[in-house]
N, C-alpha and C positions, 0 to 999 in steps of 0.2 A: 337746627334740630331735625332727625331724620322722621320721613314720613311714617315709619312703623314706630311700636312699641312690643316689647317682650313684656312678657307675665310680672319681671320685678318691678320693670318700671313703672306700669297699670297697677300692682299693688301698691306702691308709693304713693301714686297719683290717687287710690281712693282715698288717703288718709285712714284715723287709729279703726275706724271700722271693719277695714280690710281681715284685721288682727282677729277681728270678732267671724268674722264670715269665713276665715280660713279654719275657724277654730272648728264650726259647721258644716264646712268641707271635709274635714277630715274625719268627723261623728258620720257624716252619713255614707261614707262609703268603708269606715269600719263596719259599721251594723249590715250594710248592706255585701260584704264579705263573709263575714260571719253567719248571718243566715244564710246564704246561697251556701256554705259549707255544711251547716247542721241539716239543713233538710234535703240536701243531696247526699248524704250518707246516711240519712233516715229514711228506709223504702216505704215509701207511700202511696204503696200497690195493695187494695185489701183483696182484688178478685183471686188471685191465686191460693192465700190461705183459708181465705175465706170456703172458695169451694171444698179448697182440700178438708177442711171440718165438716162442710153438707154431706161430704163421703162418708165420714164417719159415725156422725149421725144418722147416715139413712140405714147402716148397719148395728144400730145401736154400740157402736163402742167408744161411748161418751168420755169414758176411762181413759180411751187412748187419743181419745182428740184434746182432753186437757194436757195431759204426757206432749205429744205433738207442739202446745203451745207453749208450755213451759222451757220446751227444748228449746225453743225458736231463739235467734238473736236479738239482742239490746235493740238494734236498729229494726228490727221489724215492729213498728208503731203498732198496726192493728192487732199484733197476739194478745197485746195484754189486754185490748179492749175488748176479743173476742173471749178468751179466759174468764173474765171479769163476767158476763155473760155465764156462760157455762159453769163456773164454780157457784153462782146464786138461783138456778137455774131449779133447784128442789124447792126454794121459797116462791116459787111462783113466777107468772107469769109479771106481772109489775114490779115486783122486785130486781129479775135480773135484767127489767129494761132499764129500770134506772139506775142499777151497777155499772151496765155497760154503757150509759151516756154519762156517769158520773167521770169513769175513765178515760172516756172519748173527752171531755170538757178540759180533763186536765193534760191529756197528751197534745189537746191544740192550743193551750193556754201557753205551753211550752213551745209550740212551732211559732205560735205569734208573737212571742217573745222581743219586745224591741220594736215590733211594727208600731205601736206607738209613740216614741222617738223619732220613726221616720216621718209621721204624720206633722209630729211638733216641727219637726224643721223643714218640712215645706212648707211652714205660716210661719215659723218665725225668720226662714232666712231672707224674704223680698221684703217683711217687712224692717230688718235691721238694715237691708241697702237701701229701701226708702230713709229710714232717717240715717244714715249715712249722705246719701244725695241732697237731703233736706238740710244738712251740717253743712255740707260743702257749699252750699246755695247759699248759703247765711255768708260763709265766707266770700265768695266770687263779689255776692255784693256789696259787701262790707271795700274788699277792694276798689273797687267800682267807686263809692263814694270817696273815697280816699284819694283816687286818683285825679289828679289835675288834669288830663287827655284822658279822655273816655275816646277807646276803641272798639272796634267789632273784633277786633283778636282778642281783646283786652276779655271782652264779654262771654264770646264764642269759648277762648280758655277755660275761661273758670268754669262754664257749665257744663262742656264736655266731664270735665275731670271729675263733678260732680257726681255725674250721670254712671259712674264706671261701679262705682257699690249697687244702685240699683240694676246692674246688669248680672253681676256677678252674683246679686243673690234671687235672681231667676233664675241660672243656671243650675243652681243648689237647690231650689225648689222643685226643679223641673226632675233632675236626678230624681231626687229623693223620692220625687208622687211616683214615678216609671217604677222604679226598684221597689215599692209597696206595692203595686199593684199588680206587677210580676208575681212576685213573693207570696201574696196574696191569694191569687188565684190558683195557684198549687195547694194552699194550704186548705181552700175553699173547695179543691175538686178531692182533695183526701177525705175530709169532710162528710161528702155528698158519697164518697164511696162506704167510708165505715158505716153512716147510718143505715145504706142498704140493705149491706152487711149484716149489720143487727136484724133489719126486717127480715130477710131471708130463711135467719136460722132460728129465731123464736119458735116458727112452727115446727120447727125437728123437736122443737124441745117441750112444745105443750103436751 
């Protein structure tokens, strides 16, 4: 038998759990594609519009700084949360702050989208190669007592091969927490930006 293994043979060697971990492999770097796509075509810069509305405001053309935001693209996140803002902006000062966090809550509800997915499978995928490992353990020694010549190959065998689900599903945990918490922190510095945002222009608007 040769000293290396390739990725099929190590999947074989984990047994039917593999099947379940490969299943988690492929969930978490779908989601983690997929978000890296969505919020990379969703610009999640609020200083630019943001100031360009402080302009407008500071000249009183409240009129054309909604116009301005309505024009704005799909992918521009913050217009609608600054809109939202400004369009409630005659009922007062408490009203159009919790306009524009109501909309802010749901334009990040939409970027988080899946990040809990990625959380579930960095606990579920080390804990299904533990009982993976913990199957194969039962099995190594289930051989073990079976065997008429008990070896240190014999034993060494079996719990290596065991061991290969709980490795593989660290790896998948390890992924998945990285890619969250990337993901994450962008979605956490938009965030910190919109609500500035809001503080900023309230006072153009009392």
């Amino acid at each position: 038998m040769e000293n290396g293994f390739n990725l099929i043979e190590l999947f074989k060697l984990g047994g039917p759990f593999m099947w379940v971990l490969l299943a988690f492999s492929v969930a978490t770097v779908a989601i983690t594609i997929e978000r890296c796509v969505y919020l990379s075509w969703h610009n999640c810069k609020a200083h630019p519009i943001s100031d360009k509305i402080k302009e407008y405001l500071r000249q009183g053309k409240q009129d054309e700084a909604e116009k301005f935001l309505q024009g704005c693209r799909r992918n521009q996140t913050i217009a609608s949360i600054l809109l939202a803002l400004l369009q409630n902006a005659k009922y007062g000062e408490n009203r159009m702050e919790r306009a524009a966090e109501s909309e802010a809550q749901e334009r990040l509800r939409r970027m988080e989208n899946g990040f809990n997915y990625l959380t579930a499978l960095s606990s579920l995928a080390p804990l299904t190669g533990f009982l993976g490992t913990v199957s194969g353990m039962i099995g190594a020694f289930r051989s073990i007592a079976e065997a008429t010549d008990v070896n240190a190959q014999l034993v060494a065998g079996g719990i290596y091969e065991a061991l290969i689900t709980t490795v593989f599903g660290l790896i998948i945990a390890i992924t998945a927490l990285v890619a969250y918490n990337l993901l994450i922190q962008r979605v956490d510095s938009f965030s910190a930006e919109a609500s500035k945002a809001i503080d900023d222009l309230i006072p153009e608007l009392i």
